[in-house]
N, C-alpha and C positions, 0 to 999 in steps of 0.2 A: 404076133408081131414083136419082133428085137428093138431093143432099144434105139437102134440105130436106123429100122426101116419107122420108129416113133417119131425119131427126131425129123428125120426126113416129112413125115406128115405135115406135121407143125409147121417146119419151114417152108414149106408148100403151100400150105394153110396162108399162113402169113401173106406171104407174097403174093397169093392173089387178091386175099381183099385189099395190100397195099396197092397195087394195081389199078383195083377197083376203084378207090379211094379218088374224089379231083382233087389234083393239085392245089392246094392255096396259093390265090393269085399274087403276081411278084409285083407290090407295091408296098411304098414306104410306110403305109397305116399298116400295113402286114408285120412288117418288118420289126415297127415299131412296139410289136404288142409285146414283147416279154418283158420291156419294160415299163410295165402296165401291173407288175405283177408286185413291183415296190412303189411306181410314185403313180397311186391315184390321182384323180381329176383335183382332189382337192386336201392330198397329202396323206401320208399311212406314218402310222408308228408300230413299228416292227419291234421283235423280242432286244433288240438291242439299240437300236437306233432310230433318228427321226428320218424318212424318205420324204423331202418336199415335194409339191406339184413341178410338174413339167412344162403344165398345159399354160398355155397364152404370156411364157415371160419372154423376155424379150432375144431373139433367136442369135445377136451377139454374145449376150451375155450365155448362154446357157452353149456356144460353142464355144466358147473362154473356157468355163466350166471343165466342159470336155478333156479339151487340151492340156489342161491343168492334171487332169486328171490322169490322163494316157502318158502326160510326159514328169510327173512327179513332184509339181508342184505344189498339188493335192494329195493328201493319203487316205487312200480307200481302196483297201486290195480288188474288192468285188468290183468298184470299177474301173480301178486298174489293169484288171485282167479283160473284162468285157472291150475296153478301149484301146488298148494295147498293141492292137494289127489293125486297126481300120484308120482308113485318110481321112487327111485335112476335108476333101472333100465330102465324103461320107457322114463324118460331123457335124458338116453342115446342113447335109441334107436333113438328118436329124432332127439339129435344131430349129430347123426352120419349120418342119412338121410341127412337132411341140409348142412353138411359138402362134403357129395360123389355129390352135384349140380352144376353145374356149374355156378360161379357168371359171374354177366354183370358187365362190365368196361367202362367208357365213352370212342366212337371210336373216329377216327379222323374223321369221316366223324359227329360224335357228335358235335366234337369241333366246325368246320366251322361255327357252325350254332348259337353260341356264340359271345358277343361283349368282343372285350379285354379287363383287367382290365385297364389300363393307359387309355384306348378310353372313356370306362366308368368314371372314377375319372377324365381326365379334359376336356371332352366334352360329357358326356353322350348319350342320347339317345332318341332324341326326337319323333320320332317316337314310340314309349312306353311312351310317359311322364317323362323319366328320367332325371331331371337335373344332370350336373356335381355335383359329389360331392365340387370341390371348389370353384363353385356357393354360397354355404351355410357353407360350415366347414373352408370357407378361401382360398385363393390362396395358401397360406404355408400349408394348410389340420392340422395348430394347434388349429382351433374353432376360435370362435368370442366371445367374452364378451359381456355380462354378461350369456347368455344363450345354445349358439351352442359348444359343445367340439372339442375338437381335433382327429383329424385318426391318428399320425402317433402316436412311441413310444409304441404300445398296442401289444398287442401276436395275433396272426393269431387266434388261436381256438379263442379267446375272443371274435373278428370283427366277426369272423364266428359266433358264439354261437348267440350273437345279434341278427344281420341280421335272423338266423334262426330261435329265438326267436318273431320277428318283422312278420315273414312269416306266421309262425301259431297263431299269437295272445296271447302267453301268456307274451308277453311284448306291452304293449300300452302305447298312451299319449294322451293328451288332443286333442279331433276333435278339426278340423282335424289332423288325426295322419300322417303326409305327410311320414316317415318314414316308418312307414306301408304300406303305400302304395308304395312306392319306393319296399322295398323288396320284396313284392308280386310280382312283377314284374321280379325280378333276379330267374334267375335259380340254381342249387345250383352249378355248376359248375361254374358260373361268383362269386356268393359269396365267393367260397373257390378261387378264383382266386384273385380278390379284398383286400381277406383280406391277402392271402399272398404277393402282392405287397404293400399296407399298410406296412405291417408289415418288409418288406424289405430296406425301407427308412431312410436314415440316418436325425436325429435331424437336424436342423441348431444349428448355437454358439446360438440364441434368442428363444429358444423354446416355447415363451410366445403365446398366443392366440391375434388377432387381438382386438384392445380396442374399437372397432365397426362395423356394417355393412355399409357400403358404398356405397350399391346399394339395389335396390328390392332384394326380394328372388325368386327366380323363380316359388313358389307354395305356399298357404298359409301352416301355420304348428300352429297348437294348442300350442307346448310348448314353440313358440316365441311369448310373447306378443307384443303388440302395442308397449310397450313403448319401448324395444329393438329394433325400429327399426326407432326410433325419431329423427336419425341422418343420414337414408339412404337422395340420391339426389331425388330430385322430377322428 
């Protein structure tokens, strides 16, 4: 058999079991499922970015979404391109699927399974690799001079946005990225947990940053050099 009476098999091949094959039925839960492949029931975080839920929000808003998205208001190539030829209508239809789903909410039986933020921030988690955050941003959590910043005084989404930035890599720092690897490790329910305790803390009267480190750091980190740390004890 010649290559060509091969490929011929194949193609033969093919096309009958395509044949064979039933049709997947032509409805909007069909339709809908590719993208299923980015925004789970109850949200995915991908190599780069966060995918929200789709399921049970509200079917105005998430054809807004759309729109925004097909006509440039929004930048996000991938769904830019996906939205880019389909109508007003079709968006709606859409949304209106995704809207009638039922979303997942973290349960209580979720929670348990979670380290508390305060338990996290001043004893972390060794078991995971996690040090305290006041390990390294200070006992006061205002940073250390000249390099480590402060937690407290910052907005909840901010701490949040970070860490989730930290999580899929479009935020790095010099290997080792200790940070990065810290937040790989938090789930997004201790993040949002974290940064709203953060964010719940009152200033002291001296809200200045510590004027050095004063012991080891618990992990190396790329964006502390050597010499910030010329003053820890031996």
């Amino acid at each position: 058999m010649n290559r060509f009476q091969l490929l011929s098999f194949f193609c033969g091949s093919w096309c009958l079991a395509a044949a064979a094959a039933p049709a997947p039925p032509d409805t909007i839960a069909e339709r809908a499922k590719p993208c299923l492949s980015c925004h789970a029931a109850d949200g995915k975080t991908g190599k780069f970015e966060y995918y929200p839920r789709l399921h049970g929000k509200p079917k105005g808003y998430l054809f807004n979404q759309m729109l925004n998205f097909r006509d440039g208001r929004r930048s996000n190539r991938p769904m830019a391109l996906l939205t880019q030829n389909l109508s007003d209508v079709y968006l709606a239809e859409i949304a209106g699927y995704f809207a009638a789903q039922e979303p997942r909410y973290p349960t209580a039986k979720d929670l348990t399974h979670e380290t508390p933020a305060p338990t996290l921030i001043k004893q972390g988690d060794l078991a995971r690799n996690i040090p305290a955050c006041t390990t390294c941003h200070g006992k006061s959590l205002l940073g250390v001079a000249p390099n480590i910043p402060g937690l407290l005084g910052l907005p909840s989404d901010y701490v949040s946005a970070q860490m989730g930035a930290w999580k899929v890599a479009t935020r790095r720092a010099p290997a080792p990225d200790c940070m990065g690897e810290i937040a790989k490790q938090l789930s997004d329910i201790e993040v949002n947990a974290v940064a709203t305790w953060l964010a719940a803390q009152p200033l002291p009267a001296n809200p200045h940053p510590a004027p050095a480190l004063t012991e080891a750091l618990p992990l190396k980190c790329g964006s502390v050099p050597d010499i910030a740390l010329a003053s820890r004890k031996p």
